[in-house]
C-alpha positions in Angstrom: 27.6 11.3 0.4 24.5 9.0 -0.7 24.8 10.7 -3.7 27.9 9.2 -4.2 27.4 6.0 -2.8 24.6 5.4 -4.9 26.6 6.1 -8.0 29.2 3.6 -6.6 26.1 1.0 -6.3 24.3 1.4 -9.4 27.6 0.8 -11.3 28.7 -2.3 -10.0 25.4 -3.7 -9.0 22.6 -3.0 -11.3 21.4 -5.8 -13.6 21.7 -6.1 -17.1 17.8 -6.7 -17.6 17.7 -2.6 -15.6 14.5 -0.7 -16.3 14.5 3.0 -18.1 14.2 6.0 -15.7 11.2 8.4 -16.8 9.4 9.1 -13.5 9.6 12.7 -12.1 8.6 13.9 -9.0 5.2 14.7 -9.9 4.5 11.3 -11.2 6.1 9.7 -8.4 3.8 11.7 -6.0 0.6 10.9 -7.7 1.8 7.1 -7.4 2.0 7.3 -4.0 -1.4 9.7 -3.6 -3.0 6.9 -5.9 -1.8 4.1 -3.9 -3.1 5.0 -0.5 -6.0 7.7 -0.9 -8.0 4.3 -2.7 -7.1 2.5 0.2 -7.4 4.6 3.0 -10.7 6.4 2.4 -12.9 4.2 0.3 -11.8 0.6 2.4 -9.8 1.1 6.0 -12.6 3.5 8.0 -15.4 1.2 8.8 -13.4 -1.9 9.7 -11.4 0.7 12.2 -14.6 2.6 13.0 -16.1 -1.6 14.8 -12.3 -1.9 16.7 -12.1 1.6 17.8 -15.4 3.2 17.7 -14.7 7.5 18.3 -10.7 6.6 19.4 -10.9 6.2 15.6 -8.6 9.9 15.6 -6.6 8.7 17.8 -5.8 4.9 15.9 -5.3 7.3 12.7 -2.8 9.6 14.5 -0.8 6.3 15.5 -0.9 4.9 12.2 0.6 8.1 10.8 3.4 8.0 13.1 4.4 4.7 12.3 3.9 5.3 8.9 6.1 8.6 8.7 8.7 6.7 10.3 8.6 3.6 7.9 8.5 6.4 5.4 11.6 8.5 6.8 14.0 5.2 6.8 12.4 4.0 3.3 13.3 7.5 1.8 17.1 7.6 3.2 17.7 3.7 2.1 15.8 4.5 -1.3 18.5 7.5 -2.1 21.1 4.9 -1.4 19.5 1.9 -3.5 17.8 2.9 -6.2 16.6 -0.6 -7.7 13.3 -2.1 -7.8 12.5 -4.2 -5.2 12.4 -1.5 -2.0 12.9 -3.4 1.2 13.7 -6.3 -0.5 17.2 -4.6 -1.7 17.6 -2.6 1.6 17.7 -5.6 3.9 19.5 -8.0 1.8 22.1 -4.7 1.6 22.6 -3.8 5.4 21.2 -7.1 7.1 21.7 -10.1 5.1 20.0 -11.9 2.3 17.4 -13.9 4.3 16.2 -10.4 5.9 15.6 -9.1 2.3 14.0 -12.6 1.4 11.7 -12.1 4.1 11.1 -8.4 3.2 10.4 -9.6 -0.3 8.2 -12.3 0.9 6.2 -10.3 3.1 6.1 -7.7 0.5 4.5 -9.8 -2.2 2.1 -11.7 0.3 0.4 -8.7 2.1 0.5 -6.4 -1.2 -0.9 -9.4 -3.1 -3.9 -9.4 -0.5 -4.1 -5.6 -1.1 -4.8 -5.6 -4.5 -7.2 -8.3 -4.3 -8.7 -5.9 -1.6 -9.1 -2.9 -4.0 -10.7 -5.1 -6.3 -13.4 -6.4 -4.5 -13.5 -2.3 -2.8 -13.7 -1.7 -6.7 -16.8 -4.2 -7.3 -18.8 -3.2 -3.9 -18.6 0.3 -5.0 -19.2 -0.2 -9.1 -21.8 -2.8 -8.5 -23.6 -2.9 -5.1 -26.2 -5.4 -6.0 -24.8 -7.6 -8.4 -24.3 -11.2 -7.1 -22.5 -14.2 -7.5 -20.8 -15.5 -9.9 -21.0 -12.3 -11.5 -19.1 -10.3 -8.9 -16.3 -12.4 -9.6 -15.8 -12.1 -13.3 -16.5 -8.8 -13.0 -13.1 -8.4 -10.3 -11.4 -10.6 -12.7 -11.9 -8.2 -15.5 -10.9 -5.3 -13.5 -7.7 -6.9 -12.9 -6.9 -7.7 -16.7 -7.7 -4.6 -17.6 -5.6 -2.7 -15.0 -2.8 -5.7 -15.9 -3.1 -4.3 -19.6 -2.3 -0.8 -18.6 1.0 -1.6 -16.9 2.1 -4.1 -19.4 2.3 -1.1 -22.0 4.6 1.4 -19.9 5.2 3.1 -16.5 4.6 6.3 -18.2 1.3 5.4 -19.1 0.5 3.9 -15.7 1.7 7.2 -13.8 -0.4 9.2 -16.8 -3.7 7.2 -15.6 -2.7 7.5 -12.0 -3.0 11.3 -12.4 -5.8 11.2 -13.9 -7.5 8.9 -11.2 -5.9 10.9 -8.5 -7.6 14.5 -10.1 -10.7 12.8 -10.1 -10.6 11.3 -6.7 -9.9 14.4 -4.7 -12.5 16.3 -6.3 -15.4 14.0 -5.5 -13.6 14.0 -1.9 -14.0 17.3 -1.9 -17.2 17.9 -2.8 -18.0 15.2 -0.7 -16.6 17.2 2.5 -18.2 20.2 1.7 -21.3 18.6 2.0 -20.9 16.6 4.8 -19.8 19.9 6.8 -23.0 21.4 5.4 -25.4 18.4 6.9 -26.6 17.3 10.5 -24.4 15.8 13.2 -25.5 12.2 13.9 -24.1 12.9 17.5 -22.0 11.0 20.1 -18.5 11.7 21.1 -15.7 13.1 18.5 -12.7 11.4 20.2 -12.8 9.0 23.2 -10.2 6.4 24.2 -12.2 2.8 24.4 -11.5 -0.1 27.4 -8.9 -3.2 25.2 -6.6 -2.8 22.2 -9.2 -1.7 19.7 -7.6 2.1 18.9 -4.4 -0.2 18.5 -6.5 -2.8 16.2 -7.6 0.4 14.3 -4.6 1.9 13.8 -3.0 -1.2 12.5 -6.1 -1.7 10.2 -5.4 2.1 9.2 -2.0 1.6 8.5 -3.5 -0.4 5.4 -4.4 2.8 4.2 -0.9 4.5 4.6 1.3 1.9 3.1 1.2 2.8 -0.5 4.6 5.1 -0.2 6.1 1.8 -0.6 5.3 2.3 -4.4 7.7 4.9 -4.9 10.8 2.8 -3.2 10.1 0.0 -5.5 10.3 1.4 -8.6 13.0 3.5 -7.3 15.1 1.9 -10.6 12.3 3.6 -12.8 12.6 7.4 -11.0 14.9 9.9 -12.1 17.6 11.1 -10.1 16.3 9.0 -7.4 18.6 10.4 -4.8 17.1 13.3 -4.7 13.2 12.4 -6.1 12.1 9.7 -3.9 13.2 11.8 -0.3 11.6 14.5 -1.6 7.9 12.8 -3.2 7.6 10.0 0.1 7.0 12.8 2.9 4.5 14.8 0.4 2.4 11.8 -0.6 2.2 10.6 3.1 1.4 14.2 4.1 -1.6 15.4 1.2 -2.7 11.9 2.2 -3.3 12.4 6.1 -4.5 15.8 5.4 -7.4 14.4 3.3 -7.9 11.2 5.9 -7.5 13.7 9.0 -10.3 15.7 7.2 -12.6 13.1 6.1 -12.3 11.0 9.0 -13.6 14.2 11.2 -16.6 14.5 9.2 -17.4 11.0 9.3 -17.6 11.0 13.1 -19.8 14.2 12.6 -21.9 13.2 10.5 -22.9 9.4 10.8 -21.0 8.9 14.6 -19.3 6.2 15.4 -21.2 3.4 15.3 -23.5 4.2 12.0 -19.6 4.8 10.3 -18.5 1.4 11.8 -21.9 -0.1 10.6 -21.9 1.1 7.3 -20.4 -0.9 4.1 -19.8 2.9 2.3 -19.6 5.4 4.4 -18.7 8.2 2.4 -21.8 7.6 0.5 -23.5 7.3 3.6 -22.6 10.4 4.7 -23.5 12.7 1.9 -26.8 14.0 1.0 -28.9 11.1 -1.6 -28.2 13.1 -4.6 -24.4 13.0 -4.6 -24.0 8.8 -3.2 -24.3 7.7 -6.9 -21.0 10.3 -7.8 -18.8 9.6 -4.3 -19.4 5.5 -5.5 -17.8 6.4 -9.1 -15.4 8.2 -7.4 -14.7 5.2 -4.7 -14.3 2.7 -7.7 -12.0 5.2 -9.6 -10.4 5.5 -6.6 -9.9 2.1 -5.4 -8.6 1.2 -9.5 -5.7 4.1 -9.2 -4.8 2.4 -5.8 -5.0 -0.9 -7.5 -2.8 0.2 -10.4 -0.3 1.3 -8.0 0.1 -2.0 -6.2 0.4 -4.1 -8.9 3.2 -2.0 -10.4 4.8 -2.5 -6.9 4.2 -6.3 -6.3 5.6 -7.1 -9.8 8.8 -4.8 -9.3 9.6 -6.7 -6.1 8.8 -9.6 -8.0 11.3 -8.5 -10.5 14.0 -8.1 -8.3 14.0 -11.8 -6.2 13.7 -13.5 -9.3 16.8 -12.1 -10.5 18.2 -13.4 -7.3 16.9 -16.4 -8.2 14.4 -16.7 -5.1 11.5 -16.8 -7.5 11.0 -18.5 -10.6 14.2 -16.7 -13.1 12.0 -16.6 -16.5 10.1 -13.9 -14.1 12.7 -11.8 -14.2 12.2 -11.0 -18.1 12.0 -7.3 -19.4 9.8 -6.5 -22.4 12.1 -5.0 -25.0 10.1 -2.5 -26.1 8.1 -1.5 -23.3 10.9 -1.8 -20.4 8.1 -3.1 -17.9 8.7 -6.9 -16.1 6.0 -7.9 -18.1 6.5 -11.7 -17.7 6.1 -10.9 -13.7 3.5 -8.0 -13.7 1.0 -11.1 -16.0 2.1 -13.3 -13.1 0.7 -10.9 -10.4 -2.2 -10.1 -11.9 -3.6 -13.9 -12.2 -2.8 -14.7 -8.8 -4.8 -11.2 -7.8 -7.7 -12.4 -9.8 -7.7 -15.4 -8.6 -7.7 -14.4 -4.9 -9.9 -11.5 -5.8 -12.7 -14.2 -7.0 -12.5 -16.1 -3.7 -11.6 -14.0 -0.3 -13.1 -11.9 1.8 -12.2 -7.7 2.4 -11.9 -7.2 5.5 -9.6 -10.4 6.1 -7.4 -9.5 3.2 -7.2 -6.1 4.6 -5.8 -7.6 8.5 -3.5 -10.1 6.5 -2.1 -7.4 4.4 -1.2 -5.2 7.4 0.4 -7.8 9.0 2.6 -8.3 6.1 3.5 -5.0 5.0 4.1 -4.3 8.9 6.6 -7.2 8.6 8.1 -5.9 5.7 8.5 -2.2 7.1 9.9 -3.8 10.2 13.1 -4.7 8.6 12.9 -1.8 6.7 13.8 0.3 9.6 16.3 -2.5 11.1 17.9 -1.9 7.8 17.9 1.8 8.2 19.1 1.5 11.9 22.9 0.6 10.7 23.0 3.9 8.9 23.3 5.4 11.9 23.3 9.4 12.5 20.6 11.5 13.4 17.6 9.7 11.6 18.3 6.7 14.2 15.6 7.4 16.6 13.0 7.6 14.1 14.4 4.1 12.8 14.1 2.8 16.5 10.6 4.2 16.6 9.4 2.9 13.2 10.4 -0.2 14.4 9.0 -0.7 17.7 5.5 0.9 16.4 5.5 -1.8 13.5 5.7 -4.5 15.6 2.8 -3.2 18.1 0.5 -2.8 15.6 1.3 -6.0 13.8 0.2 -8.3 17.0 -2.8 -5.9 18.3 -4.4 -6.9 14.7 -7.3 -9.2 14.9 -5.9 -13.0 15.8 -7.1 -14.4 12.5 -4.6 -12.3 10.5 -2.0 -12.5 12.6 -2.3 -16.4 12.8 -2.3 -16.0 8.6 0.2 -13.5 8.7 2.5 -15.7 10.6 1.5 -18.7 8.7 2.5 -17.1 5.5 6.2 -15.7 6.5 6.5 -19.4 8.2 5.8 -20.9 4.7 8.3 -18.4 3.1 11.1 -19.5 5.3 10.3 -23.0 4.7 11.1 -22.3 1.2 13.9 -20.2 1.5 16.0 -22.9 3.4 14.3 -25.6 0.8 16.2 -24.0 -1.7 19.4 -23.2 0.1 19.7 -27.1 0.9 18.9 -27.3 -2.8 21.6 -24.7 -3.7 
């Protein structure tokens, strides 16, 4: 049945300016391994590790939940609509064109702040000791260059995505085995602490699980995506808990829970002095695949309002030759380097969560009139999206709320316009 609907879709909706279909599923799973294992491991821990201290399992557990449900409802609507743009399309589909709008909005904003995130993870790790203003041309350089690959083809970006992925799990690995060879640093594995902080955490966490979103915007760029995107959403999300379940463990073990909440690289921490230099390669490898992955998604989404006209239309432009939105994808990556050159990690991490919790809200609203047996995981998603958005710290929840403020002042500036 979403088979069919989906054909019924695509024929009479699908723009002219469409993009070419040459993602498979094992592409389409390395996106989404390459979009959150960056993030996840390398950026999210620590800041977690100060709100949560050793309920840091039990903020990660949350997180997964919600994020398994935001993934179930993402997958069915994705089989359905299989055009770029993700939540964007679902919500303007089933709830109305404002909820898209604001889907969209929130989209671009909090995965905006996430890429300029995995720069600066990118420069920390790549350059510990360089200064300013050096740091900054350094993250703008990372984001041309990343900008570059993108602009030349999906298939190349989902090539270098495998290859950053491969690289990342083996230093991960190595790094494991040789934190479970070293000394405890002590103090409790798992403990429930007084206040919101395993709720902070696992909203900060969810930062790291958000990069299945990838796959459900370029769902107009996956093959057979009724059947692909289903199927590659649950296995990213689950390789990627298995490898944050396991990590996260032997961070506690190792360095305890207030050296991991203390410390700007833990992983690197955490490892004997011999292998730190080869997990911070890895981290920065790392942190580019994730990056690589989020651009692709901001400037699909990006793609799809414009053609609706709520961005700027000459963004909407698809390379003839390459079949990227390259007009939009040059457009994201200035306004990443720009914000990569001036702000601060850990707020663009609490801003982006806030956003991309915003975004996933609706997503499941959307999913809810689909009705049958997936509803109570809709109902869940939703509820646990809006928890952790408002137990995040009140600085990016303030932002957060500024920002969707400012989109609906826009929207209804140009509906009075229209």
């Amino acid at each position: 049945m979403a088979r069919n609907t989906a054909d019924r879709w695509r024929i009479t909706r699908m723009p002219p300016t469409s993009l070419t279909r040459r993602l498979g599923l094992a592409d389409a799973v390395f996106l989404g391994l390459g979009s959150m294992i960056g993030a996840g491991v390398f950026a999210a821990f620590a800041p977690a590790a100060r709100a949560a201290g050793a309920g840091l399992l039990i903020a990660l557990v949350l997180a997964a939940v919600v994020a398994y449900c935001n993934a179930m409802s993402s997958a069915r609507l994705a089989a359905i609509y299989p055009e770029s743009g993700g939540t964007y399309v679902y919500g303007r589909e089933r709830l109305g064109e404002f909820w898209g709008y604001l889907a969209g909005w929130g989209f671009i904003t909090g995965k905006t702040a996430s890429c300029a995130a995995m720069t600066l993870t990118v420069v920390a790790y790549a350059a510990p000791g360089l200064g300013q203003p050096w740091r900054s041309l350094l993250a703008v350089a990372v984001v041309a260059a990343l900008t570059a690959v993108n602009y030349f083809g999906v298939h190349r970006s989902a090539l270098a995505t495998r290859v950053i992925v491969s690289c990342t799990l083996l230093v991960l690995t190595a790094s494991g085995v040789a934190m479970a060879a070293g000394p405890s640093g002590g103090g409790p594995l798992v403990a429930w602490p007084g206040g919101g902080g395993v709720l902070e955490a696992a909203g900060l966490l969810f930062f790291a699980f958000a990069g299945y979103a990838r796959l459900a915007t370029l769902g107009e760029e996956v093959r057979d995506p009724a059947r692909t995107i289903p199927r590659a959403i649950p296995l990213a999300l689950g390789i990627t808990l298995v490898v944050y379940a396991a990590l996260a463990v032997l961070l506690l073990v190792r360095l305890g829970p207030a050296a991991l909440a203390a410390s700007p690289d833990p992983i690197a921490a955490a490892v004997p002095g011999w292998l730190a230099p080869v997990v911070r390669v890895g981290a920065a490898v790392a942190a580019l695949g994730s990056l690589l992955a989020l651009i692709l998604g901001v400037s699909r989404t990006t793609l799809a309002m414009s053609r609706d006209g709520h961005l700027p239309r000459f963004l909407a432009a698809v390379h003839p030759r390459y079949r990227v939105p390259h007009r939009a994808e040059l457009a994201v990556g200035l306004v990443v380097a720009v914000l990569a050159a001036t702000i601060d990690l850990r707020a663009a991490i609490g801003f982006s969560s806030f956003a991309v919790l915003t975004y996933y809200a609706i997503a499941n609203a959307a999913a809810l009139t689909l009705r049958g047996k997936a509803l109570p995981v809709a109902v869940l998603g939703l509820a646990g999206c809006v928890v952790l958005a408002f137990s995040l710290p009140l600085p990016s929840v303030l932002a957060g709320c500024a920002a969707l403020v400012l989109g609906c002042v826009a929207y209804g500036v140009r509906r009075i316009r229209r």
